[in-house]
C-alpha positions, 0 to 999 in steps of 0.5 A: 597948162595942167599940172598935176599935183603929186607932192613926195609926202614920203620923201625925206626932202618934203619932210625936211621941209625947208623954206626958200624964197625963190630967187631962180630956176634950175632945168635939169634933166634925168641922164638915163633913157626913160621918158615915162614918169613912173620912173620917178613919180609914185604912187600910181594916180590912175594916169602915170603907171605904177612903179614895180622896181621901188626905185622912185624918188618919193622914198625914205632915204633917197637923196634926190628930189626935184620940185617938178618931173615932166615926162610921159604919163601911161599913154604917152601925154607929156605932163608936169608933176609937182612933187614939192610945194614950190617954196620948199627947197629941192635936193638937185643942184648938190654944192659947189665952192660957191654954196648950193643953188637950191639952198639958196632959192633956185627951184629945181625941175626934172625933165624925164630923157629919152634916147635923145633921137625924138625930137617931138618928144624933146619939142613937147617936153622940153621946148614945150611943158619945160619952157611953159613951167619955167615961165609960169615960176618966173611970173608967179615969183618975180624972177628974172628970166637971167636967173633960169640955168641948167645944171652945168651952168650952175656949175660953172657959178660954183653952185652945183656938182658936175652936170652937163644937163640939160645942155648936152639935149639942147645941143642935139637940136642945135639949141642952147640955154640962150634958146630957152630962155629966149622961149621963155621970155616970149612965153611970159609976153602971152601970159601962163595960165594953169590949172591944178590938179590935185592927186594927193587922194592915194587910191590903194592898190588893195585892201588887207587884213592884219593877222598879226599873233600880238594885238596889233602891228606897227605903222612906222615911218620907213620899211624897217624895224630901226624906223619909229612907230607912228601908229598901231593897227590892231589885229583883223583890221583892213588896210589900204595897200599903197605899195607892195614892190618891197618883198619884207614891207609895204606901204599902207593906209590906215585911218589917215596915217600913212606908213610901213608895216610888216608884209609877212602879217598883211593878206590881201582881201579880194573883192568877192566876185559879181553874181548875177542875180538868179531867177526864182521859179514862181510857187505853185500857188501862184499859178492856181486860176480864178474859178469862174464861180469866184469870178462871178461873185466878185463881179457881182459885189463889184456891181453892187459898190458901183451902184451903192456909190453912184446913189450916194453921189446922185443925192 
């Protein structure tokens, strides 16, 4: 199994930075119809899409962020996502009178919901990517395939809000928790191998010039003046720009630092277009002919160092 390695540096989860030990792990699933990861995983990697509503989990202030998203990249391949390293606790499960599953070690996954009606779509997100990633944690960290629950299941322990995920989508298929864990567990007998595939080298968008009026413009933490100052970018330098959804801030690169500066002070820099090389109409004096008196004497000095050579070497 490939899983594709996107971690929400941006988040206020990831910055948070809690560690567990994993004791379980949460299925949850999204609740709204739409399957594509773009969704809910940004910046674009080349494969997933971008994002133009802003409205992904990899912000500052947003209060949900899986450990995992499994949905559809652009060209509708299911794959999985790690958006956390997987000892860093989730924000997914919320409380319940009993305490906060994630807060107590469960890993947390999305799985992107469609209509609910594609049932190949459910096989290979669900019984398939889901049932395989649940597997794989369970072999990596010890945990018992008892301890794998969905939303509503810890709920029901007193350890997360009022879900029915991702029940409600098994039950479309006449499955339950029970299936899956069984699937799970017939999974663990072959073994899960995985290969990671690092997307963390954020390709920008664009590059642009800072033509700010002061000597240079702030990089902060989030889209707005309130938030710190984690760099400076002098005037006329070139930025990378990551994402321009917002219309007041956009998030850049510079120099390594990644934050938000001003959108009003940014233009963008194009790449100059291609040009094809132009051909050069050849000089005149290029085209003057050897007049037959220079060729004779050329041809004669050229007789004279062959026998001259052909003397020396015969002594």
């Amino acid at each position: 199994m490939k899983i594709y390695k996107r971690y929400f540096y941006q988040s206020d989860c990831y910055k948070a930075g809690r560690i567990i030990k994993p004791i379980g792990v949460q299925v949850h699933s999204t609740g709204a119809n739409n399957p594509y990861l773009k969704r809910y995983v940004q910046p674009d990697d080349g494969r997933i899409g971008r994002n133009q509503n802003g409205n992904h989990h990899n912000k500052y202030g947003g209060n949900v962020c899986a450990s995992a998203y499994i949905g559809k990249q652009a060209d509708g391949n299911v794959a999985v996502y790690e958006a956390l390293p997987w000892d860093y606790q989730c924000w997914l499960s919320g409380s319940g009178h009993n305490g906060n599953a994630n807060r107590l070690g469960y890993i947390g996954f999305e799985v992107c919901e469609d209509g609910l009606t594609d049932r190949t779509y459910f096989e290979n997100a669900v019984m398939g990517k889901a049932v395989l990633l649940t597997a794989y944690l369970c072999q990596e960290f010890g945990i018992s395939v008892d301890n794998v629950r969905d939303h509503s299941e810890l709920h029901g322990m007193g350890l997360a809000s009022n879900h029915a995920d991702i029940t409600h989508w098994l039950r479309k298929y006449s499955l339950t928790m029970d299936d899956f864990r069984a699937a799970v567990r017939y999974a663990l007998e072959d073994g899960i191998t995985v290969e990671y595939i690092d997307c963390d080298v954020v390709k920008g968008l664009y590059d642009a010039i800072t033509t700010n009026p002061g000597t240079y413009l702030n990089l902060r933490e989030g889209p707005g003046t309130n938030y710190r100052s984690i760099g400076h970018i002098p005037q006329g330098a070139i930025v990378s720009v990551l994402e321009d959804s917002l219309p007041e801030w956009y998030r850049v690169s510079y120099q390594g630092e990644t934050g938000f500066a001003m959108a009003q002070y940014l233009e963008r820099v194009d790449d100059p277009p291609f040009q094809e090389p132009q051909e050069t109409e050849p000089q005149e004096s290029d085209n003057v002919p050897i007049s037959k008196e220079l060729l004779k004497e050329l041809s004669a000095k050229a007789l004279n160092l062959y026998q001259s050579l052909s003397k020396l070497l015969g002594e």
